[in-house]
C-alpha positions, 0 to 999 in steps of 0.5 A, spaced: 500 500 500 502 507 497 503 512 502 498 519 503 496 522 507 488 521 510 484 525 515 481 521 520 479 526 525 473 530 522 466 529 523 461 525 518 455 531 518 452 536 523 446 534 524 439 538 526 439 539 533 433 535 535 436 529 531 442 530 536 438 529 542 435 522 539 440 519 535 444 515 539 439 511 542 435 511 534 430 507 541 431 500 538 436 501 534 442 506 538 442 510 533 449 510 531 449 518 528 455 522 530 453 528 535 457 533 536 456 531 543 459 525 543 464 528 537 466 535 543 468 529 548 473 525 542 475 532 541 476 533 548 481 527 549 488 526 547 489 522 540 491 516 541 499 515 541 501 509 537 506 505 540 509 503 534 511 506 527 505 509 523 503 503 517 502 507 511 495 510 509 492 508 502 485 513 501 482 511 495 475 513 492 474 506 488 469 504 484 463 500 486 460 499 479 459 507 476 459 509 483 464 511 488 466 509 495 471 513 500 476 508 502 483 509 507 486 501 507 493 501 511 497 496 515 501 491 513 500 487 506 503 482 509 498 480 515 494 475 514 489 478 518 485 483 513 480 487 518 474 490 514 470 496 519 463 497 519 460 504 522 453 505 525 447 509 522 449 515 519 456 514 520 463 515 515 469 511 516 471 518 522 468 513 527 473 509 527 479 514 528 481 511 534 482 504 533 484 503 525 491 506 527 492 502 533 491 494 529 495 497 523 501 495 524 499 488 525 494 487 520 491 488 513 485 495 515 480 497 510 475 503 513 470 505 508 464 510 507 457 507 506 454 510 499 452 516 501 455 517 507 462 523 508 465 524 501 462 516 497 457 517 491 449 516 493 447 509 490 440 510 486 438 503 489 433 503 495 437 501 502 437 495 504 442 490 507 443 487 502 445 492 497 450 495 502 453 487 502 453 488 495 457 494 495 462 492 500 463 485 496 465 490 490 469 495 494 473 488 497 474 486 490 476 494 487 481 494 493 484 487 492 483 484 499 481 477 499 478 473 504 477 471 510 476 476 513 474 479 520 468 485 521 468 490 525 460 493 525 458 498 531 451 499 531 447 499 525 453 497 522 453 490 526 446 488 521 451 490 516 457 485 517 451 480 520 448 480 513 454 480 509 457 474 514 450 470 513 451 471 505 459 469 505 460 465 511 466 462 507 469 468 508 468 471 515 475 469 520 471 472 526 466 477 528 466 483 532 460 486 535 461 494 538 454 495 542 450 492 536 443 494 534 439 488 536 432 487 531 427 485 537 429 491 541 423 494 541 419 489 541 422 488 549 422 496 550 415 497 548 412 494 555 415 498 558 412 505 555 409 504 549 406 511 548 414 513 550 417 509 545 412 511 539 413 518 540 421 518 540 420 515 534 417 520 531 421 525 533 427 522 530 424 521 524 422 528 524 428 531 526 433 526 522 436 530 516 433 529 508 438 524 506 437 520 512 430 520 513 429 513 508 435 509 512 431 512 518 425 508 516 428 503 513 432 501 520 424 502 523 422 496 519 427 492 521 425 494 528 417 493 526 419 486 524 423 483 529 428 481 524 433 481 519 430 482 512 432 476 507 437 474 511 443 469 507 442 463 512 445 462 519 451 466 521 458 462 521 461 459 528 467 464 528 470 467 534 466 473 536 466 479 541 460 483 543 461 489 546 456 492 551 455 499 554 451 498 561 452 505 563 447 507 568 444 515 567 442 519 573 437 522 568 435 518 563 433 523 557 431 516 552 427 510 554 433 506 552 437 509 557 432 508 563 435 502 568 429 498 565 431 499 557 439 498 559 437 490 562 433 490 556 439 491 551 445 487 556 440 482 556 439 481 547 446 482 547 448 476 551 442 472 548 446 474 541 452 472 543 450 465 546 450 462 538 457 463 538 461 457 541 468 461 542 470 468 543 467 474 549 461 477 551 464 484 555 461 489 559 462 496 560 460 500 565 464 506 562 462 508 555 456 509 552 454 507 545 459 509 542 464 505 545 470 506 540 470 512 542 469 513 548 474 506 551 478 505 543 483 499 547 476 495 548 475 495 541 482 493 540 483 488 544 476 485 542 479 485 534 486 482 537 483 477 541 477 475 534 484 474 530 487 471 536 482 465 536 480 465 529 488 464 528 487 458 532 482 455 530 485 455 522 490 451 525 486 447 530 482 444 523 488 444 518 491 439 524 484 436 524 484 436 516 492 433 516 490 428 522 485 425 517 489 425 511 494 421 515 488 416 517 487 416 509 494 415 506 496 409 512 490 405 509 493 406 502 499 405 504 499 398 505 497 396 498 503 400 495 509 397 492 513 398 498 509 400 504 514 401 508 517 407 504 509 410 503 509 410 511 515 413 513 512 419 508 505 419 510 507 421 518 512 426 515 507 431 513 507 438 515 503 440 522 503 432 525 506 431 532 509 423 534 502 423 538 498 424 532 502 418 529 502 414 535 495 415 536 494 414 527 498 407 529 493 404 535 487 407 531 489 402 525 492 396 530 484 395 534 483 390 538 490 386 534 486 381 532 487 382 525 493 381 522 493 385 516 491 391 521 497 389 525 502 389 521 500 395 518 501 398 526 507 396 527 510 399 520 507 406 524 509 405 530 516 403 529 517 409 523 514 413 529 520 410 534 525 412 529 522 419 527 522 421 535 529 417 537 528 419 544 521 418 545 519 413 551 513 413 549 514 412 541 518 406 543 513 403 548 508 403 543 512 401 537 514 395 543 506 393 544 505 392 537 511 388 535 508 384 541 502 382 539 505 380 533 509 375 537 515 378 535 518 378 543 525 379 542 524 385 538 518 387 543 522 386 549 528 391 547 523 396 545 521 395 552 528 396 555 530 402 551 523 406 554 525 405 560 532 407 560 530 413 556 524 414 562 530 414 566 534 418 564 528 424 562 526 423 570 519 420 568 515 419 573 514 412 578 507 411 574 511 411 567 516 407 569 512 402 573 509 401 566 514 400 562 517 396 567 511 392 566 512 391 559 519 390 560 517 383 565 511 382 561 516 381 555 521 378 558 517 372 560 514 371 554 520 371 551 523 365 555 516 360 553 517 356 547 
């Protein structure tokens, strides 16, 4: 990525003051748009000092199909972790000055303006979810950043990242979710005051600006239903992180922000995060709705943590993958030409440790019974013993399956040399009790006739 030089700190739009009063909590949805309050407050505080070399900036304006979209991509092109930000309701790619720069030197950054938003081009197509899925695709595409990908939605921009993950999981490494609109929010908030409820939704939508007004009515929709439009199909099981604001306001100016209507939100959100099997649900009492600018370093270490165990569990499935080529190409290699040689391949492949051999080769042997499958076992489990020369462990299995082939001599030196290599590495009695045992068991075995 070529250097230039791209502002991140200059708000998206002003908006009418009445509009200010109601958009953060847009009632369900948290309206996401960018106050001057919270903007005074941002400015307010020190930027974030990097503690590391700035990674070059790219702005772009590019091409989404006749349309143009404002785009600052930085970080390391080599990373292999790509973070791609969402903003919340009315929002530009400004909302998230205080975190990109922080995860840029170790990752692959795209922060971008919706169609319509900060200096993007309008796009003639009604709003939806799905046609700003379109346009990320697009956008991705132009900016030549290939999947897998981790998302980073606040507000609004959580409907977002939930569509495009549901229509692309094959692409999502991670998600994280920065206090998350919720589409069932109002549908908890109404008992609490109906007539409350209904008039702040009419206020916002009588005080947000013109050209918001159509994404304002259709975020109510989608509050209206309860759900997410046409949605793609069930969100992937990738590690995740939901942040949540639980602050408490002495004068709740909203219904959202009453002690009822914050137990409300916490309660959908640990209620979201419960279809994910890895990742964090935190809680902060500290910042309101816009989290990344009032605690950034929650964001930033959310995302670390997403790369953290999307990272791992890559590995953890391309082991799974390889322990089960391995089962594969051990059954194949009993009818190679020499099988020997085929084995000896097979337990050298990339990522696979003495155990998963060890365990690939008892897999094989069973109950012993069968001859073929035992033979085959102690082709594994003695090119085991000599990969890992100094393996106790590897030298006693290749030990008992050279004794169930009734190969005693053989078998009891395998013994022997477990247990002086347990000796020497100060294994523990349990482990030479049992190798002493084999070593007996051997022994005597080996004196009949």
């Amino acid at each position: 990525m070529t250097s230039s030089t791209a502002c991140l700190c200059r708000p998206a739009l002003h908006p009418s003051s009445s509009f200010q009063r109601l958009q953060l909590p847009l009632v369900a949805l948290l309206m996401s748009a960018f106050s001057l309050s919270t903007y005074a407050q941002a400015q307010a505080q020190p930027q974030v000092q990097a503690t590391v070399a700035p990674a070059p900036i790219n702005e772009q304006m590019l091409d989404v199909g006749g349309r143009k979209l404002h785009a600052i991509l930085m970080g390391d092109e080599k990373a292999q972790a790509t973070i791609v930000f969402e903003s919340g309701f009315s929002m530009d790619l400004s909302a998230w000055r205080r975190v990109a720069p922080q995860l840029a030197p170790r990752a692959k950054v795209l922060i971008y303006s919706r169609a319509g938003h900060g200096q993007s081009e309008p796009s003639p197509a009604p709003v939806s979810l799905q046609q700003s899925g379109r346009d990320l695709s697009a956008l991705l595409k132009a900016a030549q950043l290939p999947p897998p990908y981790v998302l980073v939605g606040h507000s609004y921009g959580a409907f977002l990242i939930r569509d495009f993950a549901s229509r692309h999981p094959e692409q999502i490494a991670g998600l994280v979710f920065v206090d998350p609109a919720h589409e069932r929010y109002d549908q908890v908030l109404k008992p609490l005051d109906a007539a409350r409820l209904a008039a702040e939704q009419a206020h916002l939508e009588r005080g947000a600006p013109e050209r918001f007004r159509a994404d304002v009515r259709y975020i109510q929709s989608i509050m209206d239903a309860g759900k997410l439009p046409d949605a793609g199909g069930p969100l992937p099981d990738v590690p995740a992180v939901v942040l949540t604001s639980t602050r408490r306001y002495a004068k709740p100016e909203v219904l959202l922000h009453t002690p009822a209507g914050m137990s409300a939100w916490r309660q959908l959100h640990s209620d979201f995060f419960a279809q994910f099997s890895n990742g964090a649900h935190v809680l902060t009492p500290t910042s309101g709705h816009h989290i990344q600018f009032d605690e950034p370093h929650l964001v930033v270490a959310a995302v670390d943590q997403v790369i953290r165990l999307s990272q791992e569990q890559a590995q953890r499935r391309a082991l799974e993958a390889a322990r089960a080529k391995l089962g594969g190409d051990l059954q194949a290699a009993a009818a190679a030409a020499d099988p020997q040689a085929a084995v000896e391949l097979a337990i050298r492949a990339p990522g696979l440790s003495e155990a998963d051999v060890n365990n690939a080769g008892y897999a094989i042997l069973g109950d012993g019974k069968q001859a073929p499958r035992a033979q085959l076992a102690a082709l594994v489990l003695g090119a085991n013993a000599r990969l890992y020369p100094k393996s106790d462990n590897a030298a006693d299995s290749h030990g008992e399956v050279l004794l169930k082939l009734g190969r005693r001599a053989e078998a009891r030196a395998e013994f022997a040399r477990a247990l002086s290599l347990a000796e020497a590495t100060g294994r523990s009695p349990r482990v030479l009790d049992s190798y002493r045992k084999h070593l007996a068991e051997a022994a005597e075995l080996a004196a009949k006739p």
